[in-house]
C-alpha positions in Angstrom: 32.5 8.7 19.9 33.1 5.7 17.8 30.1 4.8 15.6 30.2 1.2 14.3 30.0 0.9 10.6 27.7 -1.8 10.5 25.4 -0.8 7.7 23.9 -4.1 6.7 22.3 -4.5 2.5 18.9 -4.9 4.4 19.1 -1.7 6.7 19.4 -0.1 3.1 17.3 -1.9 1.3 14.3 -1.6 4.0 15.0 2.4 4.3 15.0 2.9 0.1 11.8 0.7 0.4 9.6 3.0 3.0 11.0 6.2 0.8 9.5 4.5 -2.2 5.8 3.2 -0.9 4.4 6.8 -0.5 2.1 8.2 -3.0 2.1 12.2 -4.0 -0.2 14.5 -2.6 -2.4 18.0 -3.5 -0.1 21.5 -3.2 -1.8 23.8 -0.4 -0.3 26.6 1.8 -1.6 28.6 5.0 -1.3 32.8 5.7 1.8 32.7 7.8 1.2 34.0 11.5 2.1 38.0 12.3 5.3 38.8 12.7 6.5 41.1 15.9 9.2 43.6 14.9 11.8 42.7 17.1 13.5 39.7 16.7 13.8 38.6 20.4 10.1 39.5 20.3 9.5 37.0 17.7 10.9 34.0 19.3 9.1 34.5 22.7 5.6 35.2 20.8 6.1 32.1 18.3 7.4 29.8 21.1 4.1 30.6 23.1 1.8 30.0 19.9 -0.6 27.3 19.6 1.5 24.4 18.3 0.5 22.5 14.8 -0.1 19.2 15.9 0.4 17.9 12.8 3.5 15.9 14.4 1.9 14.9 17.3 -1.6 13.6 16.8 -1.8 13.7 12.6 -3.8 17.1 11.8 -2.7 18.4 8.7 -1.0 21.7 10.0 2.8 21.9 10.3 4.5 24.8 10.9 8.0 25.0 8.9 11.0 27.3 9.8 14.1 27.2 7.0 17.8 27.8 8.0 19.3 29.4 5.1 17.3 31.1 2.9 19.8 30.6 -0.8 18.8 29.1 -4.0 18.3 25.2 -2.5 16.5 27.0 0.8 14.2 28.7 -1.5 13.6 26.0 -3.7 13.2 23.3 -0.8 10.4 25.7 0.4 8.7 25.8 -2.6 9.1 21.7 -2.8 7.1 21.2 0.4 4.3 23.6 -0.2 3.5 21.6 -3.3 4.4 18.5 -1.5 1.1 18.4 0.4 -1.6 21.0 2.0 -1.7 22.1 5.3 1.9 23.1 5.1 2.9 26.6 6.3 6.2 28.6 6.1 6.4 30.5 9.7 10.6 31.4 9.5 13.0 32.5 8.0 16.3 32.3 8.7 20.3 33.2 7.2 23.4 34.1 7.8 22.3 37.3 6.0 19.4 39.6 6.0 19.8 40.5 2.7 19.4 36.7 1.7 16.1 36.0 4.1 14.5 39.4 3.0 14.9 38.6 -0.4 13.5 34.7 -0.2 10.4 36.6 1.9 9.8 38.8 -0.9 10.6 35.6 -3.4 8.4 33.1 -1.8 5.5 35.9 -1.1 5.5 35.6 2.5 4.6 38.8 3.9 4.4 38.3 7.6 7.3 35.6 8.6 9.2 35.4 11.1 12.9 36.5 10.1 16.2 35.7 11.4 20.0 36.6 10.7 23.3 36.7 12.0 25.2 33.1 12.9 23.0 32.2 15.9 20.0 32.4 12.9 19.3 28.7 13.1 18.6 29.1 17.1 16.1 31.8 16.8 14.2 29.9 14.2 14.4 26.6 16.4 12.9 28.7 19.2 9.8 29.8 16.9 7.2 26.7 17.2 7.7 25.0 14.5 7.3 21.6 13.8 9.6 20.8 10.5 12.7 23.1 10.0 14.1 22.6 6.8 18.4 22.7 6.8 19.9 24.8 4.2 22.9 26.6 4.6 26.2 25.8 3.7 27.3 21.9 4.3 30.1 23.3 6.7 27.4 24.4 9.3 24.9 21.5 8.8 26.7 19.2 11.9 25.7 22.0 14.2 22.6 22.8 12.7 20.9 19.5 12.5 22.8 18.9 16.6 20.8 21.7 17.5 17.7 21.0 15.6 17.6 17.3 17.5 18.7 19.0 20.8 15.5 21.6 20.5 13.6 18.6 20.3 11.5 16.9 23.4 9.5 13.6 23.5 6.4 15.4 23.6 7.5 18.9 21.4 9.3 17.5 18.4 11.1 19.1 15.7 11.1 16.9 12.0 13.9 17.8 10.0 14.7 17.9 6.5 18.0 18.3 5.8 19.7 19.1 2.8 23.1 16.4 1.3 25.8 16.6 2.2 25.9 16.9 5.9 29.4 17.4 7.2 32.4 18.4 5.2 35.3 16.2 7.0 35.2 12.8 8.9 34.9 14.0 12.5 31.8 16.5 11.2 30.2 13.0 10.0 30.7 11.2 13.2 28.9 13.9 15.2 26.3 14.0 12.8 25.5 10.3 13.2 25.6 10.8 16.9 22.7 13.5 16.4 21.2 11.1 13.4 20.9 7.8 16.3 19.2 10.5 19.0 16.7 11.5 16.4 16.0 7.8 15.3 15.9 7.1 19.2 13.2 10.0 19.5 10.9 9.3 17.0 11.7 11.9 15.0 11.5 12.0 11.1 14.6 13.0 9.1 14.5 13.1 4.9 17.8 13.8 3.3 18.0 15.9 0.0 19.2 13.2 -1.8 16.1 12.7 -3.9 16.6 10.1 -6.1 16.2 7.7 -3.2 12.7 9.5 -3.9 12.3 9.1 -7.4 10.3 6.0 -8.4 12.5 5.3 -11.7 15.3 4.7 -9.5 13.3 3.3 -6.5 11.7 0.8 -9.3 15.3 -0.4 -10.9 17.3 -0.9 -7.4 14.4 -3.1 -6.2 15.1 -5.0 -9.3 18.6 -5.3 -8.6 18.2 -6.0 -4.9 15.7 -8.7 -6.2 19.2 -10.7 -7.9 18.0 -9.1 -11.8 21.6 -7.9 -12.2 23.2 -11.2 -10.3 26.1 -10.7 -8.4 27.5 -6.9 -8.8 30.9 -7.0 -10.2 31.4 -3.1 -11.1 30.3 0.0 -11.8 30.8 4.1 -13.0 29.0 6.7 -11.9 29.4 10.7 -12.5 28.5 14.3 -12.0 30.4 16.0 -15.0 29.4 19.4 -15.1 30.4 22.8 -16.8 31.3 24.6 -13.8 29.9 26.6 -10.7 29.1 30.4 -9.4 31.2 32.7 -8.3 30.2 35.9 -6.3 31.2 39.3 -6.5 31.5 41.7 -3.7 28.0 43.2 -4.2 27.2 46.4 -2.6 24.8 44.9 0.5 28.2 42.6 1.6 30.8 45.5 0.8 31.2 46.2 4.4 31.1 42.6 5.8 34.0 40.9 6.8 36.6 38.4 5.0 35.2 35.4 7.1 30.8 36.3 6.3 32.3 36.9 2.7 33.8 33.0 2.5 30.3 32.3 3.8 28.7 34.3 0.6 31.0 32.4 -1.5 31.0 28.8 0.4 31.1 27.0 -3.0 34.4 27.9 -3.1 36.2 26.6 0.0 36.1 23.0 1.6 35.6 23.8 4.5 32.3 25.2 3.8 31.2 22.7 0.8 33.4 19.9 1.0 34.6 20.0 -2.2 32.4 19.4 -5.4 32.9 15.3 -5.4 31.2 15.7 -1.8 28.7 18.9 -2.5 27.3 17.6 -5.6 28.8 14.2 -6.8 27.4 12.6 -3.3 24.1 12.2 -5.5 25.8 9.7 -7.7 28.0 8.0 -4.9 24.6 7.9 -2.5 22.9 5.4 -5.3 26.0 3.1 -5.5 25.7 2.6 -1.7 22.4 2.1 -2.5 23.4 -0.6 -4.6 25.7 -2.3 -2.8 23.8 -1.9 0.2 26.3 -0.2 2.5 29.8 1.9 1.9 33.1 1.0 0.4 35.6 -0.5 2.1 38.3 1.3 0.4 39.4 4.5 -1.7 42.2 4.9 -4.1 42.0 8.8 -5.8 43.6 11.8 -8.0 42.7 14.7 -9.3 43.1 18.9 -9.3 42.6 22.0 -9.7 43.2 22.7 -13.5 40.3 25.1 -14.9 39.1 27.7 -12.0 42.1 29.9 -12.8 42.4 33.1 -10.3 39.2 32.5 -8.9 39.8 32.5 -4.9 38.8 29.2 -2.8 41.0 25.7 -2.5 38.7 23.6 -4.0 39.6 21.2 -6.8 37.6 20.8 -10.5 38.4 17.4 -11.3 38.4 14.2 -9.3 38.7 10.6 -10.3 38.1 7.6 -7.6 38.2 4.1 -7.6 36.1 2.6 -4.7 35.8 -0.7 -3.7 33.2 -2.8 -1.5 33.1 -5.0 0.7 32.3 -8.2 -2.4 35.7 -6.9 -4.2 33.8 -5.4 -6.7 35.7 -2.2 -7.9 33.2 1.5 -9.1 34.7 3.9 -10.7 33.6 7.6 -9.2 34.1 10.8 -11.5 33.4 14.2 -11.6 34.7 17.8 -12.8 34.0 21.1 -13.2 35.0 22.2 -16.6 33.5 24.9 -19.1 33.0 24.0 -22.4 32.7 20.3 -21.9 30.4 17.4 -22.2 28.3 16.9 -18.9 27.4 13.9 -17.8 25.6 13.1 -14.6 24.4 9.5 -14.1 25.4 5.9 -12.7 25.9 2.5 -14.2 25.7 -0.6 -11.7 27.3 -3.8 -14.0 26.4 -7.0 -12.5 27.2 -10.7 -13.8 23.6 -11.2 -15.2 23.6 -7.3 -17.1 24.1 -3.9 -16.4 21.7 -0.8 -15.7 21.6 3.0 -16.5 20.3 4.9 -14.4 19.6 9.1 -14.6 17.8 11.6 -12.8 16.1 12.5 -16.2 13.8 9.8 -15.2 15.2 7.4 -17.8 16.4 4.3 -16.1 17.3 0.7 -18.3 18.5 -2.9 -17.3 20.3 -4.9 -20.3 21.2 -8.6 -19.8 19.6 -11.3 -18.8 16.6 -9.5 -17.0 16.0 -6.4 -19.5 14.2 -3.8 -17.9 13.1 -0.2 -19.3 11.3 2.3 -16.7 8.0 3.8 -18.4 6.3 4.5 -15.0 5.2 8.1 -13.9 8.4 10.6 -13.4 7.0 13.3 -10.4 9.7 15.5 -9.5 11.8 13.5 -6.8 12.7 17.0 -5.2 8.4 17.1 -4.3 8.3 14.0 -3.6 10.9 13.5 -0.9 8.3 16.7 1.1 5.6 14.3 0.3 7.5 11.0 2.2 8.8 13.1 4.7 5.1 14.8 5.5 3.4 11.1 5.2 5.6 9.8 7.6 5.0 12.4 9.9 1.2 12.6 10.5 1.2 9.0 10.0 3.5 8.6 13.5 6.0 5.8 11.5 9.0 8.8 10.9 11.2 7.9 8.1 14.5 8.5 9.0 17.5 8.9 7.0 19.8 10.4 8.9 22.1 7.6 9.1 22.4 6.7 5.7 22.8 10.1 4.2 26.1 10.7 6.7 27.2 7.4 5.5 27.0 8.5 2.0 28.6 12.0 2.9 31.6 10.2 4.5 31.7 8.2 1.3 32.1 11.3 -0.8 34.8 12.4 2.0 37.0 9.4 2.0 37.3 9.8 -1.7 38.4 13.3 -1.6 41.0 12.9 1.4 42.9 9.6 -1.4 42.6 12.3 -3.7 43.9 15.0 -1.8 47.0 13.0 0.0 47.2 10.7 -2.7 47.2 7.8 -0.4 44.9 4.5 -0.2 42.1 5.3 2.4 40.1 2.7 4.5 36.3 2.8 5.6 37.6 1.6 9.3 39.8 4.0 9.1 37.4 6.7 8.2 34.6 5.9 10.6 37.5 5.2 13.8 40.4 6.3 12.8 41.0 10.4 11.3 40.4 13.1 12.8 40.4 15.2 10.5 38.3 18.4 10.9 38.7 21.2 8.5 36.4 23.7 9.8 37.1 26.8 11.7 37.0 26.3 15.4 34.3 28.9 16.1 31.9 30.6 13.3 31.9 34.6 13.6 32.6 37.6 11.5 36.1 38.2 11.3 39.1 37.2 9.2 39.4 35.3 6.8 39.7 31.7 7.1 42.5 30.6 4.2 43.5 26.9 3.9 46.0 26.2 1.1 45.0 24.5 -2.0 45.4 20.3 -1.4 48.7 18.8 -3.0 49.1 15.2 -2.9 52.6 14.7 -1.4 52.4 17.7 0.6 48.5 16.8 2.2 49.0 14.7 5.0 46.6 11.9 5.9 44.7 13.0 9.2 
């Protein structure tokens, strides 16, 4: 499998553009259908159901499953039942049951469909829905969202919104994109969680830049600096689990379950200078380390600092940390020969220079209004689909990391043709522990 990196400004431009034309809808949910009480039970009685047809022939009922059931599962659940009516929440699934019967009881969903173990995702495939939503830990999203296109048929399919980033290493990327061109090639729809994409302050000020406001781009910074993350005791319900289903629990903590912070979270940040540039860097010089997490177990790094440059020679400069006590910052600044512009997820978004711009348009929450896009684009058969574009972005985030990590200079060709790198376990089951060492440039070797 060798994807071609051929991601051209108007591929980017044109997908930023459909996620932006949408307009909000009404908040509406549905009594979920009765749940049998044995799980194998379930499937074969939701598989036979009458099908929404909301994704077929544009009624307004869509059934959704969710596969992983944590804080962003929970959340993305509530998103899309206020994202539009005729949405309603049929299964749940996790790696835990203590984590799916707790978001049923959350979310108020008496009679779901519930799913755990690690074939979770499967079983809530199988139950006739129409939309799943993708939520567990980054480490299993390749083989969630392969599965989720694989379940799908010409005349039975499954939409899919899928939560950043998608794959945690460069060969998890590549099969990813595989899965993202079948689903294009299908006709099925595909939102990524990377929202601002949906929020029109940002959708507004890129079109602007895209438009030559900015002139030519010569720079820019962007940044997710934060306080720090969770950390999860052994609680009494996971006691008894094993070392491996209690990395899971904690999957913040270890790459190959989150892909470090610059990919789990900073991929926001990186995602809209792609945007900007319309298409990936061609190269990555990093550092950083693990300074402030102290004995807390995992390998993961709090501090990263990346230069990436594009294809126009124009050099970004990527940061992000993890440390208490100090001042965050989260937002992106695109400099171009005519100005520069700010940009936030607060809503705030200026241009100064030639072209001065200040964003005083309405500020919906981007994490409603990506449902709303995705759900439009469904019952109105043209399926958005950003499959694609978020893996690109992901991989972005990844090739920083691995120039951080080794401490070497790290090429896009190279990235999408070249490593083979792939950090995650070869098979995901209860059992020992899986342990990598902390990175050390010098002693990380380039893959």
């Amino acid at each position: 499998m060798n994807p071609s990196a051929d991601l051209s400004r108007r591929q980017f431009i044109r997908a930023s553009a459909a996620a932006g034309g949408a307009s909000a809808l009404a908040a509406c949910s549905h009594p979920p259908q009765p749940s049998p009480t044995a799980p194998a039970a379930a499937v074969a009685a939701a598989a036979v159901a009458p099908r929404a047809m909301g994704a077929q022939s544009g009624s307004d009922r869509l059934r959704v499953g969710v596969v992983g059931c944590g804080g962003r599962g929970t959340g993305a659940v509530r998103n899309i039942l206020a994202a539009a009516p005729g949405i309603e929440i049929v299964a749940l699934g996790d790696l835990f049951e203590h984590q799916v019967n707790q978001a049923q009881e959350r979310l108020k969903l008496p009679n779901v469909l519930k799913f755990w173990g690690f074939d979770n995702h499967e079983k809530v495939l199988a139950a006739g829905i129409d939309l799943v939503i993708l939520a567990a830990p980054p480490g299993f999203r390749p083989q969630h969202f392969e599965a989720a296109v694989n379940a799908s048929t010409p005349a039975r399919k499954i939409h899919i919104f899928c939560e950043k980033p998608v794959a945690v290493d460069p060969v998890g990327c590549r099969r990813f994109i595989a899965a993202a061109r079948k689903s294009k090639e299908m006709g099925i729809a595909v939102v990524a969680g990377t929202q601002r994409r949906h929020q029109q302050s940002y959708v507004d000020t890129l079109k602007r830049i895209h438009d030559g406001q900015l002139g030519e781009l010569v720079g820019g910074q962007c940044y997710w600096n934060g306080s720090g993350i969770w950390f999860r005791e052994k609680k009494d319900w996971i006691a008894g689990f094993s070392d491996f289903e209690w990395q899971c629990w904690n999957w913040y903590h270890w790459d190959w379950l989150c892909g470090d912070h610059i990919v789990e979270q900073h991929i926001h940040n990186i995602d809209v200078m792609n945007w900007a540039y319309g298409g990936p860097p061609v190269k990555f010089t990093g550092m950083g380390g693990r300074q402030s997490r102290g004995n807390i177990p995992g390998n993961i790094w709090d501090h990263f600092a990346v230069e990436m440059e594009y294809a126009n020679g124009a050099r970004v400069l990527s940061m992000c940390r993890h440390t208490p006590k100090s001042t965050p910052r989260v937002a992106e600044r695109i400099v171009g020969s005519k100005g520069f512009a700010d940009l936030s997820q607060s809503g705030t978004a200026t241009i100064k220079g030639a072209n001065p711009f200040n964003y005083s348009g309405p500020t919906p929450d981007p994490y409603v209004v990506e449902h709303t896009h995705l759900i439009e684009s469904i019952r109105k058969n043209q399926p958005l689909n950003e499959g694609e574009q978020v893996a690109i972005s992901t991989l972005t985030a990844i090739g920083g990391r691995i120039s951080a990590y080794t401490g070497r200079e790290v090429s896009w060709k190279w990235l999408m043709e070249g490593s083979k790198l792939d950090i995650a376990p070869k098979e995901f089951k209860a059992g020992p522990g899986f342990f990598p060492k902390t990175p050390n440039p010098g002693e990380t070797e380039l893959i």
